[in-house]
C-alpha positions in Angstrom: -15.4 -4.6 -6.8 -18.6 -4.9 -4.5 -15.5 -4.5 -1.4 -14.3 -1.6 -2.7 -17.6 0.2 -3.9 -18.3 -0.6 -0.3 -15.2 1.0 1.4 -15.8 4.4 -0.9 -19.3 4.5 0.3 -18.3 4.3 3.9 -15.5 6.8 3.1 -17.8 9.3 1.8 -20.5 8.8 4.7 -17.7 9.7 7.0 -17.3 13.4 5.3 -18.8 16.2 6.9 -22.2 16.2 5.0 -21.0 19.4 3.3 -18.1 17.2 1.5 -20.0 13.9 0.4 -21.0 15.3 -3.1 -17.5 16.4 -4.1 -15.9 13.2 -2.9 -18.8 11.0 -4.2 -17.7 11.3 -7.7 -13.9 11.3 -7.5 -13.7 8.4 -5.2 -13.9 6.2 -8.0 -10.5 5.3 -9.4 -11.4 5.6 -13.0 -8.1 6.3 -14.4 -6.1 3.2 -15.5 -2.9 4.2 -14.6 -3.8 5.8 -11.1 -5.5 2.6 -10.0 -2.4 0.6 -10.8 -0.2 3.0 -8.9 -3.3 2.8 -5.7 -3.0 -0.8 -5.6 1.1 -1.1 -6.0 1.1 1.7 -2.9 -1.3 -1.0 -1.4 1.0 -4.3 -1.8 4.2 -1.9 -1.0 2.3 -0.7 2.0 1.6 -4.9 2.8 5.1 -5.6 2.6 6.2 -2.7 5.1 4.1 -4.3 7.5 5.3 -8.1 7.0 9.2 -6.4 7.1 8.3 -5.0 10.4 6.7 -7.8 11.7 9.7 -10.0 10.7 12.2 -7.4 12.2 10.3 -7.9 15.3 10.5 -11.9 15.3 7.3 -12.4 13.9 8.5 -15.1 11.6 4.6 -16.0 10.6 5.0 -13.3 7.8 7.6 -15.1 5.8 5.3 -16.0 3.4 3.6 -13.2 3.2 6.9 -10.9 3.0 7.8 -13.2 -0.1 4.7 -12.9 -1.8 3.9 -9.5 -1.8 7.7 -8.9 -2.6 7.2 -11.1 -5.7 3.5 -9.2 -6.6 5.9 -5.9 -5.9 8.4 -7.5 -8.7 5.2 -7.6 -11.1 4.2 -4.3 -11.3 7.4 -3.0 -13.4 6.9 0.5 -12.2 10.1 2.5 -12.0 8.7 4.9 -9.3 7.9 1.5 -7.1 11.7 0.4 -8.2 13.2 3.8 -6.7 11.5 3.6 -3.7 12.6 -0.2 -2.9 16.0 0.6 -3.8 16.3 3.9 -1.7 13.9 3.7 0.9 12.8 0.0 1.6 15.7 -1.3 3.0 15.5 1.1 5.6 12.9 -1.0 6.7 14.8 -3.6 7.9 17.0 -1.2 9.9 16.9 -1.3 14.1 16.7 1.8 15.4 20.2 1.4 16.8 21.3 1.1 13.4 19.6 3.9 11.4 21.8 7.3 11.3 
C-alpha cells in the first residue's frame, strides 16, 4: 500500500500543475472490481514480458512465466480468459510466423 500511494503521488507530480487536482482524487483505485481487473492487467502484462524473454532464449524466466501463468489462472475473469485464448498465444509467435 505505502508503494503504491507512493507511485500515484509521483504520478500526479508529473501532471502539468493545472491537472494534479483532478487526478489527485481519481488515482486512487477505490472500486473493488476495477482494482482486480488493474492488477490482473498487471500480472498479464508480467507474463508478456517473461513469454518474450523466453521466445528470445532467455530461459531465466521459466519460473517466472509459470508463476504468473498460474496467478493469471487465479483470477477467474472471463475477459482475462478471452484474451489468453485469442491473443496470448500470439506471443509466442516469431515474426516469421505471424500472418
Amino acid at each position: 500500500k505505502d508503494v503504491e500511494a507512493l507511485a500515484e503521488r509521483k504520478l500526479t507530480e508529473m501532471l502539468p500543475p493545472a491537472l494534479q487536482e483532478d487526478y489527485r482524487p481519481i488515482l486512487p483505485i477505490r472500486d473493488p472490481e476495477v482494482a482486480v481487473l488493474v492488477k490482473a492487467a498487471d500480472k498479464l502484462s508480467a507474463h508478456i514480458k517473461c513469454l518474450e524473454e523466453l521466445k528470445a532464449g532467455n530461459l531465466e524466466f521459466r519460473r517466472a512465466a509459470e508463476q504468473t501463468e498460474q496467478a493469471l489462472d487465479d483470477f477467474h475473469l472471463p475477459e482475462l480468459t478471452y484474451f489468453r485464448e485469442h491473443f496470448l498465444p500470439s506471443f509466442r509467435l516469431t515474426l516469421d510466423e505471424m500472418e
